[in-house]
Kinemage of the C-alpha trace (Angstrom):
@kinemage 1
@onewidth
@group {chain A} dominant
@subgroup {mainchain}
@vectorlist {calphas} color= white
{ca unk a 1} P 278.964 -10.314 147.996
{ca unk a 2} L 278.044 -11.581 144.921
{ca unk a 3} L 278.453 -15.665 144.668
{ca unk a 4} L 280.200 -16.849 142.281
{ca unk a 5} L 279.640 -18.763 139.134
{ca unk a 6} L 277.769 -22.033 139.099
{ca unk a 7} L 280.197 -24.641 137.547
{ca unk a 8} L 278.657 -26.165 134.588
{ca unk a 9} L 278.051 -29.616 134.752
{ca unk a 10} L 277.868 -32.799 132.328
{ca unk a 11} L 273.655 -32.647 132.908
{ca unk a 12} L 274.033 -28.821 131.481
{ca unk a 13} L 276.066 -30.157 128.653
{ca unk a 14} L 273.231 -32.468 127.761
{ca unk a 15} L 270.567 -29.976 128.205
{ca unk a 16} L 271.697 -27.265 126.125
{ca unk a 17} L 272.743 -30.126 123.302
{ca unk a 18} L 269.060 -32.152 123.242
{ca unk a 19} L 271.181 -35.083 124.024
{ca unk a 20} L 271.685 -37.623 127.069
{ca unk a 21} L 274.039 -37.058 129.849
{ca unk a 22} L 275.233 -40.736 128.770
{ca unk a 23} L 276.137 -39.251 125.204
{ca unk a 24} L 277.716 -36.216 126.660
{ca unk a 25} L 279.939 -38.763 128.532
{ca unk a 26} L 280.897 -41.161 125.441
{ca unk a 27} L 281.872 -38.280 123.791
{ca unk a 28} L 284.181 -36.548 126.576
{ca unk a 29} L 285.792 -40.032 126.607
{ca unk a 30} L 286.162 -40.293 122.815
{ca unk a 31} L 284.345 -43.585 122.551
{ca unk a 32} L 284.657 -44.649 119.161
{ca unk a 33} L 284.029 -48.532 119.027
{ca unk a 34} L 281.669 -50.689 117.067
{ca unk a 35} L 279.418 -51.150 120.264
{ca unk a 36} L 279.338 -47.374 120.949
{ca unk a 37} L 277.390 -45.394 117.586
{ca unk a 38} L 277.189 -42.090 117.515
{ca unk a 39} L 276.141 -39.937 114.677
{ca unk a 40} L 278.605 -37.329 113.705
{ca unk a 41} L 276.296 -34.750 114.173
{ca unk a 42} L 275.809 -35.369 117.482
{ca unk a 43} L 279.313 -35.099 118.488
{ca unk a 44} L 279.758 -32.202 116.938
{ca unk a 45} L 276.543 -30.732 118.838
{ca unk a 46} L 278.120 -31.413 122.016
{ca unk a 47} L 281.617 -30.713 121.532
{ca unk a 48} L 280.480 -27.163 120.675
{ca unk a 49} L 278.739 -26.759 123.659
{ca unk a 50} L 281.430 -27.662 125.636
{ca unk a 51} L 283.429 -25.058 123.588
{ca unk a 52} L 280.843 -22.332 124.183
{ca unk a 53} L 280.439 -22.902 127.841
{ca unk a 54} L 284.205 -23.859 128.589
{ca unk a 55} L 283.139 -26.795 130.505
{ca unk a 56} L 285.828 -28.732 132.094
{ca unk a 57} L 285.396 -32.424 133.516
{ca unk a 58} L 285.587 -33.165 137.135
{ca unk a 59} L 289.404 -34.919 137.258
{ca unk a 60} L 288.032 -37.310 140.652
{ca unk a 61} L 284.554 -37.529 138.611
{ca unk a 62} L 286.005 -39.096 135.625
{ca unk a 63} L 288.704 -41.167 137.566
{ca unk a 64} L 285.171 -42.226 139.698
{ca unk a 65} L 283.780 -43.430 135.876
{ca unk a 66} L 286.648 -44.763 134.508
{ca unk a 67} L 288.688 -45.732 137.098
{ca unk a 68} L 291.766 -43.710 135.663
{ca unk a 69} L 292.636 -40.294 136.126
{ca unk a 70} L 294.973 -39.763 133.210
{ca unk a 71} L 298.150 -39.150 135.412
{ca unk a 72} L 301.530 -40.583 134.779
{ca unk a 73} L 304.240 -40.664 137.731
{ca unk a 74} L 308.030 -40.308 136.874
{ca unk a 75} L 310.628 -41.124 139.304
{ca unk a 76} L 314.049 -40.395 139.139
{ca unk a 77} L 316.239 -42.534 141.234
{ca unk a 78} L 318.741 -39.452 140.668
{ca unk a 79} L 317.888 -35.955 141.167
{ca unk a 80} L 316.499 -34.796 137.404
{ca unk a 81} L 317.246 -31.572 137.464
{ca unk a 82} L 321.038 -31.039 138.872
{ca unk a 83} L 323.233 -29.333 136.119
{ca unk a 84} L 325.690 -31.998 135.944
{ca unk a 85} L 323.552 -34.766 134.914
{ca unk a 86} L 321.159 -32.546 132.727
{ca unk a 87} L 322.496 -34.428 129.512
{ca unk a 88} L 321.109 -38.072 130.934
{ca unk a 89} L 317.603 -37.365 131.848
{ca unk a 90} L 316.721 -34.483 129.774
{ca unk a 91} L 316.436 -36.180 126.277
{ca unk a 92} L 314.274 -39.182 128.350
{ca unk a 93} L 312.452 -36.400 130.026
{ca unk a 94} L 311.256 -34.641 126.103
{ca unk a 95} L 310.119 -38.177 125.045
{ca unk a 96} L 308.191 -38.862 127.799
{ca unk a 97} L 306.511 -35.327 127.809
{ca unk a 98} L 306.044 -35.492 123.855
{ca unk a 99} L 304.055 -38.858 123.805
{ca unk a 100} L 301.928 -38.043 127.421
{ca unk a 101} L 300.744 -34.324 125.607
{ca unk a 102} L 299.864 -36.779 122.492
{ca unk a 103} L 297.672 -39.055 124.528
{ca unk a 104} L 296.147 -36.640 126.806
{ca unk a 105} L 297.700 -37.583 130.043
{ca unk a 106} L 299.523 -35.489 132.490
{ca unk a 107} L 302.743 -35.871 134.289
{ca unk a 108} L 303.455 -36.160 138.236
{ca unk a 109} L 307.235 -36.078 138.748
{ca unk a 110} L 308.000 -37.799 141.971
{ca unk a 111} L 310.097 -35.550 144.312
{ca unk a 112} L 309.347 -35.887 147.563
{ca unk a 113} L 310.781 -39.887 148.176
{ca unk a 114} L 313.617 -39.849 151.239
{ca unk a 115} L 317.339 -40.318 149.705
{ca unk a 116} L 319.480 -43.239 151.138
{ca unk a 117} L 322.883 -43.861 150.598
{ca unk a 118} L 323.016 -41.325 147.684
{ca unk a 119} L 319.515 -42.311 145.968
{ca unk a 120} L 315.794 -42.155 146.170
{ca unk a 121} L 313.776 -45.074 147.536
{ca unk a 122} L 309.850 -45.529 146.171
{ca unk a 123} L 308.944 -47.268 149.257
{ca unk a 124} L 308.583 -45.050 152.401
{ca unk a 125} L 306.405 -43.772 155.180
{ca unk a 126} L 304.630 -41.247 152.845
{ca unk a 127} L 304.479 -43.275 149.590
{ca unk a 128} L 302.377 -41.232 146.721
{ca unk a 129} L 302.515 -44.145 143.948
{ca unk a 130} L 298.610 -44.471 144.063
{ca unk a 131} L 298.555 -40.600 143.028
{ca unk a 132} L 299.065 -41.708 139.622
{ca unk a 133} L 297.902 -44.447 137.184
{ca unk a 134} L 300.922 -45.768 136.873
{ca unk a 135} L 304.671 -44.569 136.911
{ca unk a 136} L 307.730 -45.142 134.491
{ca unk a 137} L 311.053 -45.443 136.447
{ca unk a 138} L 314.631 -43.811 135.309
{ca unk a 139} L 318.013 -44.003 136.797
{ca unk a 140} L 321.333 -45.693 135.835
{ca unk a 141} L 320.530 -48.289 138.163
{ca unk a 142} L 316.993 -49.626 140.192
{ca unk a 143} L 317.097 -51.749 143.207
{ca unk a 144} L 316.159 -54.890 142.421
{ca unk a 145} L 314.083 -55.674 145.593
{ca unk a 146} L 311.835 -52.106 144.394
{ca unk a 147} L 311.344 -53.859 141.355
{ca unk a 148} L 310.341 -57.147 143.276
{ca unk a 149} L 307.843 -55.260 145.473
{ca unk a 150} L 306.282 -53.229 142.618
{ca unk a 151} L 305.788 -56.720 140.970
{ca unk a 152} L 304.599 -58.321 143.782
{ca unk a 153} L 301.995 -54.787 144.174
{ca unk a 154} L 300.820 -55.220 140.874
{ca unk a 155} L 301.575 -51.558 140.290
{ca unk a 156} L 301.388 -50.798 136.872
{ca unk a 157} L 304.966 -49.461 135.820
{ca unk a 158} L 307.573 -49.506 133.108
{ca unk a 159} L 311.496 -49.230 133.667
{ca unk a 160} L 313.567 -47.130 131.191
{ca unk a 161} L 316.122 -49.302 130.640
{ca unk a 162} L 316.614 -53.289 130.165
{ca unk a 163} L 316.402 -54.673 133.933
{ca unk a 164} L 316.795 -58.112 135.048
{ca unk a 165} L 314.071 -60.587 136.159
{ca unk a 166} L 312.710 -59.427 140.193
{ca unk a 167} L 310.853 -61.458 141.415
{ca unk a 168} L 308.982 -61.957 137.809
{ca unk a 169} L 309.397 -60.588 134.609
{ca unk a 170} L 310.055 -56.296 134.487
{ca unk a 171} L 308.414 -54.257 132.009
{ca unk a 172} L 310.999 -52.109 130.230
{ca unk a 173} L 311.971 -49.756 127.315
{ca unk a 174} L 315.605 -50.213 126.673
{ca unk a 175} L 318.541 -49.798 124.159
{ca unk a 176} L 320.153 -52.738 122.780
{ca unk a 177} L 323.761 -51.658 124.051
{ca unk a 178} L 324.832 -55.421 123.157
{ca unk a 179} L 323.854 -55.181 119.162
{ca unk a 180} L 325.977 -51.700 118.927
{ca unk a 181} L 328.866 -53.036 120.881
{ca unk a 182} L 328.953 -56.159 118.527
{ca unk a 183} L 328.687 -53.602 115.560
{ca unk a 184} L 331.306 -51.523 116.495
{ca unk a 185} L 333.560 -54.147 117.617
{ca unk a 186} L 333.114 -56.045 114.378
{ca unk a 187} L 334.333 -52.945 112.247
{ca unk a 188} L 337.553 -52.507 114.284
{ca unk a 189} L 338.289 -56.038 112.918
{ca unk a 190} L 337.514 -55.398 109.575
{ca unk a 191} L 340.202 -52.234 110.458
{ca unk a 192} L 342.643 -54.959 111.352
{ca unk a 193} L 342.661 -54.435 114.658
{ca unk a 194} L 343.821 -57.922 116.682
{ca unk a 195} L 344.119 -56.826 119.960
{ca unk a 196} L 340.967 -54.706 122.022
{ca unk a 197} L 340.439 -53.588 125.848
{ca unk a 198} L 337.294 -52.808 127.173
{ca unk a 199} L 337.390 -49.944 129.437
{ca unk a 200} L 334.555 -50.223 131.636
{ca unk a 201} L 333.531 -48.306 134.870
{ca unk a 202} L 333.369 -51.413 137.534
{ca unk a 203} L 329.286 -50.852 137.043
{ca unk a 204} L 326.915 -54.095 137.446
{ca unk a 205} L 323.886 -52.098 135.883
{ca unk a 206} L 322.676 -54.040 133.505
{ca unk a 207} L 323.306 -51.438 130.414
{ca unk a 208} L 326.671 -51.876 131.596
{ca unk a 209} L 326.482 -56.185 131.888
{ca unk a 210} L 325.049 -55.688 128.104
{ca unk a 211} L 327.675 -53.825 126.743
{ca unk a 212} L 330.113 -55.652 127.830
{ca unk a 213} L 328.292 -58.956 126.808
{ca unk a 214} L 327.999 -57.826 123.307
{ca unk a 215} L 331.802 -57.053 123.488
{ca unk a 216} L 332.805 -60.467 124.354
{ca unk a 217} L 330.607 -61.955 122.107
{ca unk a 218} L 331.797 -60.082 118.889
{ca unk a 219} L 335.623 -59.962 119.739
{ca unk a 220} L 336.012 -63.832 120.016
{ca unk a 221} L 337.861 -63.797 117.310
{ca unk a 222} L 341.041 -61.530 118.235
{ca unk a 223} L 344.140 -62.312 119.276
{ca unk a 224} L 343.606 -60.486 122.873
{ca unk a 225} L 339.674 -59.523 124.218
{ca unk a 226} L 340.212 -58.238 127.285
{ca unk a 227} L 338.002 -55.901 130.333
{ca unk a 228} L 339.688 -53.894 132.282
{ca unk a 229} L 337.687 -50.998 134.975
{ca unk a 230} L 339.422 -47.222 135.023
{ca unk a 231} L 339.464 -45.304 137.612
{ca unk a 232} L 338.065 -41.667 137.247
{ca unk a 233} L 340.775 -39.243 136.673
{ca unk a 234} L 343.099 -42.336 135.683
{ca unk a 235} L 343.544 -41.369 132.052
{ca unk a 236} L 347.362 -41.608 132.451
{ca unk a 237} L 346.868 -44.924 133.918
{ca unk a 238} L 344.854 -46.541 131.826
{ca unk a 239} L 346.574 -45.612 128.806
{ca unk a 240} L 349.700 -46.813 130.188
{ca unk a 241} L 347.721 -49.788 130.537
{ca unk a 242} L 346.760 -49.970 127.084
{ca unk a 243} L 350.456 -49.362 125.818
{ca unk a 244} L 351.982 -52.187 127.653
{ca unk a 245} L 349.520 -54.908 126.549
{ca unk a 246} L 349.984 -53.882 122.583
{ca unk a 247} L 345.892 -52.764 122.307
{ca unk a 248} L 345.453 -51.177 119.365
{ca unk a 249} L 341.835 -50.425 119.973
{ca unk a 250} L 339.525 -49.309 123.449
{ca unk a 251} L 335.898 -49.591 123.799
{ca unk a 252} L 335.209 -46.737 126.287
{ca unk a 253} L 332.056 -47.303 128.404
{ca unk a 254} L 332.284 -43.531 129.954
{ca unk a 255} L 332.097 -40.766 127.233
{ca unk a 256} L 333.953 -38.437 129.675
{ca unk a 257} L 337.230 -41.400 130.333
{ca unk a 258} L 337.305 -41.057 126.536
{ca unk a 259} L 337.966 -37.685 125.829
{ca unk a 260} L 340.218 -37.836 128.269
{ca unk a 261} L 342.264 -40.470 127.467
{ca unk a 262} L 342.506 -38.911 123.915
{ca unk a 263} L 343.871 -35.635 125.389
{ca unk a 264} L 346.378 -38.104 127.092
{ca unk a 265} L 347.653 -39.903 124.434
{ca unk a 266} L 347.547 -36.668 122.590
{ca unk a 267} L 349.747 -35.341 125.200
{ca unk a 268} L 352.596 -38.113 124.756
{ca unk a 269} L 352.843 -37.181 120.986
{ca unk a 270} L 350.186 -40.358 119.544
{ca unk a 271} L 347.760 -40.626 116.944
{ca unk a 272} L 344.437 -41.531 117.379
{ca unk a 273} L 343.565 -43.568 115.676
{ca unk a 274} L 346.755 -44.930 113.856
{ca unk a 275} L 348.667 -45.620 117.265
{ca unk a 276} L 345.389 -46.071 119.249
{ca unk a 277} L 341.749 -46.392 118.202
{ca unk a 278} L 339.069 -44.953 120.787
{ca unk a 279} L 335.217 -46.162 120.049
{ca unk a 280} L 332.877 -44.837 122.518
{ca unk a 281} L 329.395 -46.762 123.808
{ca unk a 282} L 327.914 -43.329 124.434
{ca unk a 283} L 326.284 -40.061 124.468
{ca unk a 284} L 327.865 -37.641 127.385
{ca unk a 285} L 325.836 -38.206 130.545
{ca unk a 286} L 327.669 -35.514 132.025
{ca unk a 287} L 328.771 -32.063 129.843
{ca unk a 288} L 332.324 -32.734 128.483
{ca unk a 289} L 333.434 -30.393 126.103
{ca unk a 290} L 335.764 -31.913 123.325
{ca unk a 291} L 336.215 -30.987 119.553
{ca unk a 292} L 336.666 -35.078 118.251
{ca unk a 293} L 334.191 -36.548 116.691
{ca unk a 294} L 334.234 -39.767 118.512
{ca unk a 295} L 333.271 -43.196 116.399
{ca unk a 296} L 330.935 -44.777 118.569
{ca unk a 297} L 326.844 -44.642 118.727
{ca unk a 298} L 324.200 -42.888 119.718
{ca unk a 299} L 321.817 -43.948 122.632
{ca unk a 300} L 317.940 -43.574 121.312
{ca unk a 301} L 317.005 -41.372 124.720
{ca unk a 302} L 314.084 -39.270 123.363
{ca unk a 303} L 312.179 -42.519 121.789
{ca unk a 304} L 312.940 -44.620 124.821
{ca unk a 305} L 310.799 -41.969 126.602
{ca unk a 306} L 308.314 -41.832 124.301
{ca unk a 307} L 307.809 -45.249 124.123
{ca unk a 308} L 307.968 -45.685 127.928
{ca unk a 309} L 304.728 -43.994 128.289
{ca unk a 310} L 302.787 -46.197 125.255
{ca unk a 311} L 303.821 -49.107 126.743
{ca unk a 312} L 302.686 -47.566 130.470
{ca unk a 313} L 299.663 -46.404 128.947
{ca unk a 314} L 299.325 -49.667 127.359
{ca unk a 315} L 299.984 -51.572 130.761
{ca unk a 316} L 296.879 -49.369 132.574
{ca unk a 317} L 293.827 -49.405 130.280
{ca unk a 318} L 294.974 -53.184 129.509
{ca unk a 319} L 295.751 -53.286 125.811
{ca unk a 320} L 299.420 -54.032 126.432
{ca unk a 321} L 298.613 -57.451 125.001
{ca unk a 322} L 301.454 -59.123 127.403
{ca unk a 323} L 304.688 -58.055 128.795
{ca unk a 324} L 305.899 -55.682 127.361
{ca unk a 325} L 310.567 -55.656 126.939
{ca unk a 326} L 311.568 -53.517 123.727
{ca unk a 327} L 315.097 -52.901 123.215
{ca unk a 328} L 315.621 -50.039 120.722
{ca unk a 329} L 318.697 -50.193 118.027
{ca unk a 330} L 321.162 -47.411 118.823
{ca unk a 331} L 322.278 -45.364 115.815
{ca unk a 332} L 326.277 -45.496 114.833
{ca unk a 333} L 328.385 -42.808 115.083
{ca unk a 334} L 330.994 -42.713 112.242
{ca unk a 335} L 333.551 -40.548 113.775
{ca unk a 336} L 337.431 -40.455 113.610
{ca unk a 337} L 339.069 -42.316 115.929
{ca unk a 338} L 338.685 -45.590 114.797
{ca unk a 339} L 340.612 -46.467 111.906
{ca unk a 340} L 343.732 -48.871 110.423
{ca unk a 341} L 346.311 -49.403 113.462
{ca unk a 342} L 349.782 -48.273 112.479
{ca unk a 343} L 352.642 -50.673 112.568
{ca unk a 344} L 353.553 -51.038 115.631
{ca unk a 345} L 356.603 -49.120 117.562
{ca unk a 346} L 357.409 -48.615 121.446
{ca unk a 347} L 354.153 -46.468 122.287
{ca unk a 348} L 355.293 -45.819 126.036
């Protein structure tokens, strides 16, 4: 039997190159610095050795050196990949892949955590955290006391998403759902709009606490500012709702509870929007095919997941500088359901 190949090692590398097996190692890690001089054609020497012989580094060799392996964990407090919720991650999932291939790290998508009451848990019997450097967290809504025990770990991780204090300050990547609300809100007024619902989803998440926060705050002003939570499948309902208190304009948190209550009001003969305005404080998170162009904005997904990493990445080789909370500006949507309310007439 013939044995096989001898793997080639860093002490090769410096052999065939005339160099040290210290150089070899600055330049696998790309040390660049002032304290670190290396002439460039050195480093071109060895890198086309390692070409020519195909070397590859020992992963646990180079974690061993530098105390990293170059592995980022994802976990999805939802399942990722179920068709009905492909809209939500998959944007945050092509951010997060773009900016890991740019820095040279790999991805380790947590899968194997035990599901309670409906979502994954981090902390169990067969916990893999330490697999990874670090690990950036999604889903619509993270337990607060996983948040406090990461913390309290001192596990270096980022939330996607703005989350509240637990148990100290949590790193995040977020959108800045209050700003877009206030924006959107403040050019119904300028439509002459006087009285606005909110039409929320009975969610405490905190994307949901913003948007609602930046709704208050920019419809002080009106004659009626109200919140009111629909029920899935409600459409009817909530319009009916609408109609009796004289609103002229609804801020839809749920993409989906829009486009339906557009077909609804559609349905009874109205206008949108000269008998009712419909703003949405969306993208889909689940498929919902409509042909309206809905006036609303535009979540930043792909950037929040590319920006998750840099500030993970950031967070584990320690040039983070601080905590690290961005909150990304979500880009308007200048649709056509928001416009001048009509006089108004008996709507029911």
């Amino acid at each position: 039997m013939t044995a096989p190949p001898r793997r080639v090692t860093q002490r090769d590398i410096a052999r065939m190159a005339g160099v040290s097996q210290a150089t070899v190692s600055l330049v696998l890690n790309n040390r660049t610095d002032a304290e670190v001089r290396i002439a460039p054609e050195t480093r071109d020497r060895v890198l086309r050795v390692i070409a020519e012989t195909g070397y590859a580094a020992d992963p646990v060799a180079r974690r061993l050196a530098s105390r990293f392996n170059r592995i980022i964990g994802v976990f999805t407090y939802e399942p990722a990949f179920p068709s009905g919720s492909r809209d939500f991650f998959h944007p945050f999932l092509l951010g997060i892949e773009e900016y890991a291939e740019r820095v040279g790290c790999d991805l380790l998508l947590f899968t194997s955590a035990p599901v309670v009451d409906g979502r994954r848990r981090i902390f169990h019997h067969d916990n893999r955290l330490r697999l990874a450097d670090g690990c950036i967290l999604l889903g619509r809504e993270i337990p607060g006391a996983e948040l406090q025990r990461l913390n309290g770990d001192g596990y270096p991780y980022v939330a996607v998403g703005r989350r509240d204090d637990a148990g100290g300050p949590v790193p995040y990547v977020g959108a800045d759902y209050a700003s877009a609300v206030a924006r959107l809100v403040e050019a119904a007024l300028r439509h002459g709009h006087r009285r606005l619902t909110y039409v929320g989803m009975g969610s405490t998440a905190e994307s949901s606490q913003d948007r609602r926060q930046g709704f208050g705050a920019a419809a002080s002003t009106a004659e009626s500012a109200r919140q009111v939570s629909a029920a899935p499948g409600a459409a009817d309902a909530t319009l009916d709702d609408l109609l009796a208190d004289g609103s002229t304009a609804a801020f839809v948190e749920d993409f989906a509870t829009a486009v339906a209550l557009e077909a609804a009001a559609r349905r009874r003969g109205l206008t949108v929007p000269g008998d009712l305005s419909i703003v949405t404080l969306g993208d889909p998170t689940v498929p919902v095919p409509t042909d309206v162009v809905f006036t609303g904005f535009r979540i930043p997904r792909e950037e929040m997941g590319r920006q998750s990493v840099e500030v993970l990445t950031g967070v584990i080789d320690g040039s983070a500088g601080g905590l690290q909370q961005r909150l990304l500006p979500c880009e308007l949507v200048e649709g056509s359901t928001l416009g001048t309310p009509e006089p108004a007439v008996d709507r029911r």
